[in-house]
Legacy VTK file of the C-alpha trace (Angstrom):
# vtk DataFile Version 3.0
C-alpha trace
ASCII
DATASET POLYDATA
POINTS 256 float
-104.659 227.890 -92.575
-107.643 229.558 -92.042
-109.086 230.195 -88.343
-112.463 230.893 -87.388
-112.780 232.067 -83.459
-115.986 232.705 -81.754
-116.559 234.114 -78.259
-119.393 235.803 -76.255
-119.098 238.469 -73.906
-122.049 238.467 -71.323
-120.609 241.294 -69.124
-119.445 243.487 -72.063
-122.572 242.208 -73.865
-120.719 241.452 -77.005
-120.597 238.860 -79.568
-118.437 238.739 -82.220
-116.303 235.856 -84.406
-112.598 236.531 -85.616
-111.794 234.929 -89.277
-108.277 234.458 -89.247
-105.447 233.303 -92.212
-102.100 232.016 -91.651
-99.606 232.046 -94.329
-96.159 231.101 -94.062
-94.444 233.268 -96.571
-91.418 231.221 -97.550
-89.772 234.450 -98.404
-90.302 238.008 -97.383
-93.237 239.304 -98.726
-95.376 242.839 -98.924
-98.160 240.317 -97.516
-98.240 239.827 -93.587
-97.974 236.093 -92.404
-101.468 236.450 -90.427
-104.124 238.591 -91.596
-108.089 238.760 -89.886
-111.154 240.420 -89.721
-113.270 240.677 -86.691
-117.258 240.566 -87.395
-119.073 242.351 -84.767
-122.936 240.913 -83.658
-125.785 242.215 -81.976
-125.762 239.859 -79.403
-129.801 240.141 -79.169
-130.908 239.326 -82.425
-127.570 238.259 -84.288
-127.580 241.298 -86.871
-124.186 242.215 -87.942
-123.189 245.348 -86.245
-119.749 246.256 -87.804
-117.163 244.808 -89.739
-113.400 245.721 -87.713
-109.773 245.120 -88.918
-108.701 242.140 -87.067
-105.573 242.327 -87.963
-104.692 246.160 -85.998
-106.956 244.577 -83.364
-105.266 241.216 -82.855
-101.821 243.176 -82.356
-102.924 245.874 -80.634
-104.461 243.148 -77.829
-101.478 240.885 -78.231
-99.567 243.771 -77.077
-101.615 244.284 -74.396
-102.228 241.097 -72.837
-98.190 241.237 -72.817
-98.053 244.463 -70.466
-100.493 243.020 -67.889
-98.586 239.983 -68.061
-95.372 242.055 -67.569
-97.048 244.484 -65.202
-97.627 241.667 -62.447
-94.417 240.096 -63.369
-91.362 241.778 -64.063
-88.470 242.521 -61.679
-88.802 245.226 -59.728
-86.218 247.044 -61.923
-86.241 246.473 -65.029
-83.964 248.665 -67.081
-83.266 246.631 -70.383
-86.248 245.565 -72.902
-85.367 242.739 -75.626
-87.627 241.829 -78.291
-86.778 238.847 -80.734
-88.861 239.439 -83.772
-89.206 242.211 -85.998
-92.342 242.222 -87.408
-95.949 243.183 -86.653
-96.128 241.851 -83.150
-92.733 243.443 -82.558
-93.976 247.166 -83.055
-97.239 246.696 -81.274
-95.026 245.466 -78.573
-92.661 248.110 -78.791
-95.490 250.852 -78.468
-96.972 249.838 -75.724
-94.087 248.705 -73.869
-92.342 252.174 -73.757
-95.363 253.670 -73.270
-96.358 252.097 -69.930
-92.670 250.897 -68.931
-89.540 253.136 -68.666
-86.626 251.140 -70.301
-83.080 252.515 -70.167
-81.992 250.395 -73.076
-84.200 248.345 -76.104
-82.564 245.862 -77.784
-83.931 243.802 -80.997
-82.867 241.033 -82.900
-83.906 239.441 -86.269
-83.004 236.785 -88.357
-82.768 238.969 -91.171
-80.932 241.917 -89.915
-82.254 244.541 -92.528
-85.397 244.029 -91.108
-84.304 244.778 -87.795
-82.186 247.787 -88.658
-85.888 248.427 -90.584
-87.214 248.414 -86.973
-85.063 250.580 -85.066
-85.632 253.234 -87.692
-88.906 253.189 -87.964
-90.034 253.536 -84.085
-89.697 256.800 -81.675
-87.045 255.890 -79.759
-83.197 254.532 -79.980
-82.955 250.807 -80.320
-79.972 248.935 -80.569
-79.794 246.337 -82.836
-78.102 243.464 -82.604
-76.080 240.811 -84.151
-77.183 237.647 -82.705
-80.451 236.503 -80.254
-77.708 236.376 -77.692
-76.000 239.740 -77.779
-79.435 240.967 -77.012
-80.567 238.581 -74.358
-77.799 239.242 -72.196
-78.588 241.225 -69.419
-81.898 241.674 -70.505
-84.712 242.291 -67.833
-87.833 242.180 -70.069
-87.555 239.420 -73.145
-90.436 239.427 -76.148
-90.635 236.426 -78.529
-92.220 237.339 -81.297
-91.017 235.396 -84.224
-91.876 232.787 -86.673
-89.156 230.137 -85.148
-89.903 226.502 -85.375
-87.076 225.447 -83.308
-85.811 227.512 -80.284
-83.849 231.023 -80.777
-84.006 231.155 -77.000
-81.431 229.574 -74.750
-81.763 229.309 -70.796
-78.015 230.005 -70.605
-78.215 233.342 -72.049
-81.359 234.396 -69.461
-81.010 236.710 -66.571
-81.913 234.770 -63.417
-85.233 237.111 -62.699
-86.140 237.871 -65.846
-89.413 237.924 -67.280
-90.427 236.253 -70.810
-93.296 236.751 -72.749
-93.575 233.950 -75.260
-95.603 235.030 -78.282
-94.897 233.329 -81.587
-94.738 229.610 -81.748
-98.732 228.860 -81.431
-98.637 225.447 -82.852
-98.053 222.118 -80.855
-94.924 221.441 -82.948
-92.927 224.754 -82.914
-91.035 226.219 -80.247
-89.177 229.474 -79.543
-88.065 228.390 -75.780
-85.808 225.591 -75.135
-86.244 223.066 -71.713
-83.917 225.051 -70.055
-85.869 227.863 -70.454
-88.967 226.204 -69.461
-88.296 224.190 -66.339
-86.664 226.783 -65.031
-88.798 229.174 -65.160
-92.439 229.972 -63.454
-94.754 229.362 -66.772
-97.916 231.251 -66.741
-100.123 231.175 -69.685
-103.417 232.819 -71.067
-105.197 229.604 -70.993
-104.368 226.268 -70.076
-106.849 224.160 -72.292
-105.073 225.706 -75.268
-101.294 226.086 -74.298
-101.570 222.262 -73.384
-102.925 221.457 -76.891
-101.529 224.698 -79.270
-98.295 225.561 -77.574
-95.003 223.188 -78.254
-93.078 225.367 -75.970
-95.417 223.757 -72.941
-96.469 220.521 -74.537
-92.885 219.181 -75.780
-90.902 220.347 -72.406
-93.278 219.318 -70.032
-92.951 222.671 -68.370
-95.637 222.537 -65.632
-98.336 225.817 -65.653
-98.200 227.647 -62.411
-101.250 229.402 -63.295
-103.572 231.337 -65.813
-102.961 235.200 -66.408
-105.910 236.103 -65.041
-105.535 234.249 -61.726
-103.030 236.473 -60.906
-104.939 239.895 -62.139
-107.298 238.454 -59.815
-105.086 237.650 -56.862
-106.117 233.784 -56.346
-102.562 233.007 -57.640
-99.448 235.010 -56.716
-97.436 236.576 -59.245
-94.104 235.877 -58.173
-91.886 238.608 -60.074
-88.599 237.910 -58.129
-88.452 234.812 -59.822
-87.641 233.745 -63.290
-91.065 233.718 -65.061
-92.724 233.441 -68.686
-96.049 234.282 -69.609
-96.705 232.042 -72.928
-99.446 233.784 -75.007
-101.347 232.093 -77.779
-104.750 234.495 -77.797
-108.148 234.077 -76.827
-111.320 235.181 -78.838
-112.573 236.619 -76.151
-109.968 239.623 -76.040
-111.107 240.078 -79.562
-114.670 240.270 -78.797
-113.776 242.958 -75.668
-111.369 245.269 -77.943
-114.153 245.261 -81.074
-116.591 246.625 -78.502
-114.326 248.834 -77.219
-113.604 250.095 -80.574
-117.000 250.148 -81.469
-118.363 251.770 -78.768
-115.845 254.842 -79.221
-116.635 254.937 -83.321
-120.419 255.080 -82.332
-119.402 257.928 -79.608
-117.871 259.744 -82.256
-114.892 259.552 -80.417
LINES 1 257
256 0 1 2 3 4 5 6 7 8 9 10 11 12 13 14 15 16 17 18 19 20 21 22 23 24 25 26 27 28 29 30 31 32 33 34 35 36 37 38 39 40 41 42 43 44 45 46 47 48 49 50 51 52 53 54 55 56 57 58 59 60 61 62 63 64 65 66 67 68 69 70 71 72 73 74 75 76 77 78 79 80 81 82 83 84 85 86 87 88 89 90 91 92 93 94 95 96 97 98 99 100 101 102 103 104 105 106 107 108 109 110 111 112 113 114 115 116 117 118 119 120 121 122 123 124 125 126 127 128 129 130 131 132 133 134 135 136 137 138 139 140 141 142 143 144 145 146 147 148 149 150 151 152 153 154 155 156 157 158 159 160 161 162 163 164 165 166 167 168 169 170 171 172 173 174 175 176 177 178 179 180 181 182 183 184 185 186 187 188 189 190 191 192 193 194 195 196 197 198 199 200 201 202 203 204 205 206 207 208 209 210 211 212 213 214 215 216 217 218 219 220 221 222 223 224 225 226 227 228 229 230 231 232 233 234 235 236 237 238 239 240 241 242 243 244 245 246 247 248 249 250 251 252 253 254 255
């Protein structure tokens, strides 16, 4: 699969187009499942300005997008972080989480343990790992899905009533990582409608309803209802590419 997404930037006056490849690696391999390279334009007269590691990039804003998500939503006090996944996505996620967030307890869970145990070494900071997806959803404030599930490995019986979900893997409009329960019961925001009603299965095969877009809460036309049980399904937009490649640009040509 290979990905090609374009965005403009007027008020960060940045252009740039992420080319993006998508391998499902049957077995584990040395080779990440998604790889990408950002290409970086001079929006006035469509030179190429710089050519930018998508793949640091698309983690790193992944991660991000996550936190703001979590920011608005989480409960008030949240004590235990569990992240589902073990793999790229999971230690971007990790990074940022416990350094914005303070967490009592993180838990992780993978399909293949030694990857997990992999994890919990690797990071600065105890992590428990666990033997099953619901050992270390129980109880859990925070949940982050970052895996390469078809089918769910998330259960609405095992959720904390108040807990908040961000929904990363699963991009395609036949894979899930959420089951119904999970998704009618819970307040659904998402990055962008238009593509979690035609690239996200969780949405499209529960027929969870979208409360609202991410960024009507950041921008306080939609409330962000944190006592409830919420999930913020991500799928990516080229345009947080485009802002993070000029950020990263801009500090390179700072000499920063």
């Amino acid at each position: 699969y290979l990905g090609v997404m374009p965005a403009y930037s007027a008020a960060d006056d940045a252009l740039t187009t992420k080319l993006v490849t998508f391998y499902e690696h049957k077995k584990d391999s040395s080779v990440p499942s998604h790889l990408a390279t950002i290409l970086l334009f001079d929006p006035t007269n469509g030179s190429l300005k710089a050519i930018l590691d998508g793949s640091v990039i698309t983690a790193k804003r992944t991660a991000a997008v996550s936190a703001i998500a979590t920011k608005f939503l989480m409960p008030a006090f949240a004590e235990v972080l569990c992240i589902l996944g073990a793999g790229v996505q999971a230690y971007s996620h990790y990074d940022i989480f416990t350094e914005l967030f303070t967490f009592k307890e993180v838990r992780i869970w993978n399909r293949t343990k030694e990857r997990a145990v992999k994890f919990a070494n690797s990071v600065n900071g105890p992590v428990q790992v666990c033997s099953s997806a619901q050992e270390a959803v129980t109880g859990a404030d925070v949940i982050i899905t970052v895996t390469m599930a078809t089918t769910p490995i998330l259960f609405g019986d095992w959720v904390k009533p108040g807990a908040h979900i961000n929904a990363v893997g699963a991009s395609r409009p036949d894979w899930r990582e959420l089951d119904d329960e999970v998704m009618k019961n819970s307040v659904l925001f998402v990055d962008s409608r238009e593509a979690a009603l035609t690239e996200s299965g969780d949405v499209i095969l529960s027929g969870a309803e979208i409360f609202a877009e991410l960024g009507e809460v950041v921008k306080g036309t939609k409330p962000a209802l944190p006592e409830k049980t919420t999930v913020f399904k991500s799928l990516g937009m080229a345009v947080e590419d485009t802002v993070a490649a000029k950020f990263v640009y801009d500090s390179w040509s700072a000499g920063n």
